[in-house]
C-alpha positions as CSV (number, residue, x, y, z in Angstrom):
1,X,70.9,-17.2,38.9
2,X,68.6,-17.9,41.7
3,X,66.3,-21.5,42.5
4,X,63.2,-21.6,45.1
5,X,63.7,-23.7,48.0
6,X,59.9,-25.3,47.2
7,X,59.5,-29.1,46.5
8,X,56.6,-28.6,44.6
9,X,57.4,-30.1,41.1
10,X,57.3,-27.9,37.9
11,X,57.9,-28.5,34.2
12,X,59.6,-24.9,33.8
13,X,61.0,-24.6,36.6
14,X,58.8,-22.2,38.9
15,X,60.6,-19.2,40.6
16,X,63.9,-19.5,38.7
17,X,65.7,-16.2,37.9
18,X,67.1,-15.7,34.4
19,X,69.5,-13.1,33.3
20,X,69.5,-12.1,29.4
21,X,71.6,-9.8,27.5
22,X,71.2,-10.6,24.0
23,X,71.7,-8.6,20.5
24,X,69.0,-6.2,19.0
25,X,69.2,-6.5,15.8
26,X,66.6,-4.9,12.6
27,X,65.1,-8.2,11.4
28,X,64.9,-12.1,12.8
29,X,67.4,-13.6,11.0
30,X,70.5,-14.2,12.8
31,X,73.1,-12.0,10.3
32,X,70.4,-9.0,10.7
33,X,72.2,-5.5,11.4
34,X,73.1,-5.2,15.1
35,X,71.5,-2.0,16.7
36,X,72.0,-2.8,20.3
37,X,71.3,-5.2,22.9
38,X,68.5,-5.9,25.4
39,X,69.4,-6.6,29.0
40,X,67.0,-7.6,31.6
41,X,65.9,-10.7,33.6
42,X,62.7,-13.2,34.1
43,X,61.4,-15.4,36.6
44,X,59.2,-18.3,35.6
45,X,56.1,-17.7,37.7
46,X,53.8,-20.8,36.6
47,X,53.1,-24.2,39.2
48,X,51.1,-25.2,35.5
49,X,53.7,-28.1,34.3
50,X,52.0,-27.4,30.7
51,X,52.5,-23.9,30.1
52,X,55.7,-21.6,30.9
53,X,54.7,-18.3,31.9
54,X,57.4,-15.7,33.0
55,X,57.4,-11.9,34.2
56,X,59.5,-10.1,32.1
57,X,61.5,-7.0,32.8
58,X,63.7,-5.8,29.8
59,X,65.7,-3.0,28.6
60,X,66.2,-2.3,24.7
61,X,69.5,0.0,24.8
62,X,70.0,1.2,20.9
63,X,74.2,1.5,20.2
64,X,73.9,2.9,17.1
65,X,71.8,4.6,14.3
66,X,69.1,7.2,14.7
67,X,68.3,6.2,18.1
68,X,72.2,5.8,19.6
69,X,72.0,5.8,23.0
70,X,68.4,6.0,23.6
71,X,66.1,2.4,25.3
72,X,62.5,2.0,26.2
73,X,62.1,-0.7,29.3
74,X,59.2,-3.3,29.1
75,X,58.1,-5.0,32.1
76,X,55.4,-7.6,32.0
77,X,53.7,-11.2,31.7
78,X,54.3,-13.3,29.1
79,X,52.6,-17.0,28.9
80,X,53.7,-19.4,26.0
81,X,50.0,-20.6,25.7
82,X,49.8,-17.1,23.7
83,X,51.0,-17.1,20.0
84,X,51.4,-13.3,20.1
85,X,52.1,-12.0,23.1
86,X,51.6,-8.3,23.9
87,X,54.1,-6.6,27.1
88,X,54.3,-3.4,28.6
89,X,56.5,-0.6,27.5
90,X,56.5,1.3,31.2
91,X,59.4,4.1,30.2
92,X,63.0,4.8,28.0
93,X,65.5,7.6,28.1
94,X,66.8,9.4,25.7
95,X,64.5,9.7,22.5
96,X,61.6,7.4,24.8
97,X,62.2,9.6,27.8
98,X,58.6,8.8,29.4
99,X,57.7,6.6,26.8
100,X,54.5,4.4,27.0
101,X,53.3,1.8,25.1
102,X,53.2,-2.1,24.1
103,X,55.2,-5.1,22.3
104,X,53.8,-7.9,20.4
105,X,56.0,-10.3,20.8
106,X,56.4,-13.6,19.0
107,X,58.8,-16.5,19.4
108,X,60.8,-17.1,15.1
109,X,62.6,-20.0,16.4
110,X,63.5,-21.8,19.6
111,X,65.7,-24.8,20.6
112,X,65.6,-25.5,24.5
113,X,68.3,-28.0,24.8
114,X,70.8,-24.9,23.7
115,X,67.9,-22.5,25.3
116,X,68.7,-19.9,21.9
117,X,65.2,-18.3,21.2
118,X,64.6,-15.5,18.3
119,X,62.0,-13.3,19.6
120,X,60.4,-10.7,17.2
121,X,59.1,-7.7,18.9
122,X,56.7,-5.2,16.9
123,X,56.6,-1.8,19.0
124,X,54.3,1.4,19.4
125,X,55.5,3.3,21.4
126,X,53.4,7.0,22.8
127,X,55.4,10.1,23.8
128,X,53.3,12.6,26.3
């Protein structure tokens, strides 16, 4: 989307923008039951050429089953030199109208030179 003007060198890229909007589905494997999509965006915020660290907004919009038309928002850091990573859950409408929380993330399977990543998120989400 979006490159620095800096001409400090980086591994990952610092400062570039990325736009997602990928499937939601129950389970890691690729043929898993779609339930909806997550739309959002990340910048790479690390100058450290050995470790790819992002801020992370995303939204997790269900489109159908028991929570149709509901989504809880996450917003957050997220370093690869963490197996498990754990991100905020800062709101949602719907069912997680005010929602509050956390996601531990992990990545199932990557390959950068297509840049197609499987991320499993396990969430608990608190409703005051």
């Amino acid at each position: 989307i979006a490159r620095p003007n800096i001409t400090q060198p980086s591994s990952f890229g610092f400062g570039t923008l990325f736009a997602i909007n990928d499937p939601l589905t129950v389970g890691p494997a690729p043929t898993s039951t779609l339930i909806g999509n997550a739309q959002g965006l990340y910048v790479s915020s690390s100058r450290d050429p050995a470790v790819f660290t992002t801020v992370m907004y995303a939204d997790f919009a269900f489109t159908s089953g028991r929570f149709n038309g509901s989504s809880f928002s996450l917003i957050s850091r997220s370093s690869s030199s963490d197996a498990i990573r754990e991100l905020a859950i800062v709101g949602g409408r719907g069912a997680f109208r005010m929602a509050q929380g956390f996601a531990l993330t992990q990545i199932n399977f990557a390959n950068m030179t297509t840049g197609d990543v499987i991320l499993e998120c396990n969430v608990t989400l608190y409703h005051y």
